[in-house]
C-alpha positions in Angstrom: -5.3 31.6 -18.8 -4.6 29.3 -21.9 -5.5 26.1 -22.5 -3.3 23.7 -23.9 -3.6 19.7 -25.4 -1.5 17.5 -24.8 -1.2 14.0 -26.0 1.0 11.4 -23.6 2.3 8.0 -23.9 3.7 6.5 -20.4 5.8 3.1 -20.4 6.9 1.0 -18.0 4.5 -1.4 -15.5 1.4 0.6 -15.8 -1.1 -1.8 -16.4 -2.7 -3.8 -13.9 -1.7 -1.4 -10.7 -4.2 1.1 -11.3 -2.6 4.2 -13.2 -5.8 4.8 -15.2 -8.0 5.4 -12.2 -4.5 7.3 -10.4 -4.8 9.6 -13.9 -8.3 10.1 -13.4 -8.3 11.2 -9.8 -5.5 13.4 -10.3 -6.4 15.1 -13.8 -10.1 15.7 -11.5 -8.5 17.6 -8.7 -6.5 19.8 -11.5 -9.6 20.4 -13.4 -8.0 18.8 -16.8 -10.1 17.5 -18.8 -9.7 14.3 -21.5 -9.4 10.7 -21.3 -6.6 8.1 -20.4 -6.4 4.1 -21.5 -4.8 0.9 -21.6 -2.7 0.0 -25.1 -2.5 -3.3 -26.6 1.3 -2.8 -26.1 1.0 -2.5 -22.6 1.6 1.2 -22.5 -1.0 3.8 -21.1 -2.2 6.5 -23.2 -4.2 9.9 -22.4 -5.2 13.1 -24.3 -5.3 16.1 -21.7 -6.8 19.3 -21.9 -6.7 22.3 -19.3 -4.2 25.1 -18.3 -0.8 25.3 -18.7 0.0 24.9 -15.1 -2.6 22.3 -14.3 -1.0 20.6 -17.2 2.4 20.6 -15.7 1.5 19.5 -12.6 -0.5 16.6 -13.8 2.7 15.5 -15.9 4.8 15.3 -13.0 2.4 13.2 -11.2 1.7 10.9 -14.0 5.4 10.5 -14.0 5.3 9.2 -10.6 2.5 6.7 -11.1 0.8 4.7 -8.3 3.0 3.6 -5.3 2.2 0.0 -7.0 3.4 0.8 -10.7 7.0 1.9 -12.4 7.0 4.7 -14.8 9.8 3.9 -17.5 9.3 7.1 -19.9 6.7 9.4 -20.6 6.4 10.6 -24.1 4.4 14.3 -24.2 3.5 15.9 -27.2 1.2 18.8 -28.1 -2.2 17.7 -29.6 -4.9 19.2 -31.3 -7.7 20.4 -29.0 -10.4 18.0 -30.5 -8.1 14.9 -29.9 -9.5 15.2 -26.3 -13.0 15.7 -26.8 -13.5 12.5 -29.2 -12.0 9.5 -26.9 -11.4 5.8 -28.0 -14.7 3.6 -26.6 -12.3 1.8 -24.2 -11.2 5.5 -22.6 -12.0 6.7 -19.1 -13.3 9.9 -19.4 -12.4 12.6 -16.8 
């Protein structure tokens, strides 16, 4: 099976209602690997790493969010497989 990076930005209100923590569980139980924070803009960001299909599903439930949250958009774009390895100090890592 081949891994994939991925790179997403998610909008909407995801800040303050626990999406980081939803990421991390979910990206855990997929076995993805990377890191997910908060954005000075208010949007969430997160560098993801794992198989294509673990990949897709954890996309669709990020897209969801937390029964408390609203997901506006999510932006997905490839990344290079080192994005997720090196993550920002303020990053939970998963």
């Amino acid at each position: 099976m081949s891994e994939r990076a991925l790179h997403v930005r998610v909008t909407g209100r995801v800040q303050g209602v626990n999406y980081r923590n939803f990421t991390v569980t979910a990206a855990r139980g997929l076995a993805v690997e990377g890191w997910v924070r908060n954005c000075e803009d208010g949007s969430v960001e997160a560098a993801l790493r794992g198989p294509g299909q673990a990949l897709s599903d954890l996309i669709g439930i990020m897209r969801k969010g937390p029964p408390q949250g609203q997901v506006d958009d999510l932006e997905v774009r490839s990344a290079d497989h080192g994005a997720a390895a090196e993550p920002p100090r303020d990053a939970y890592v998963f």
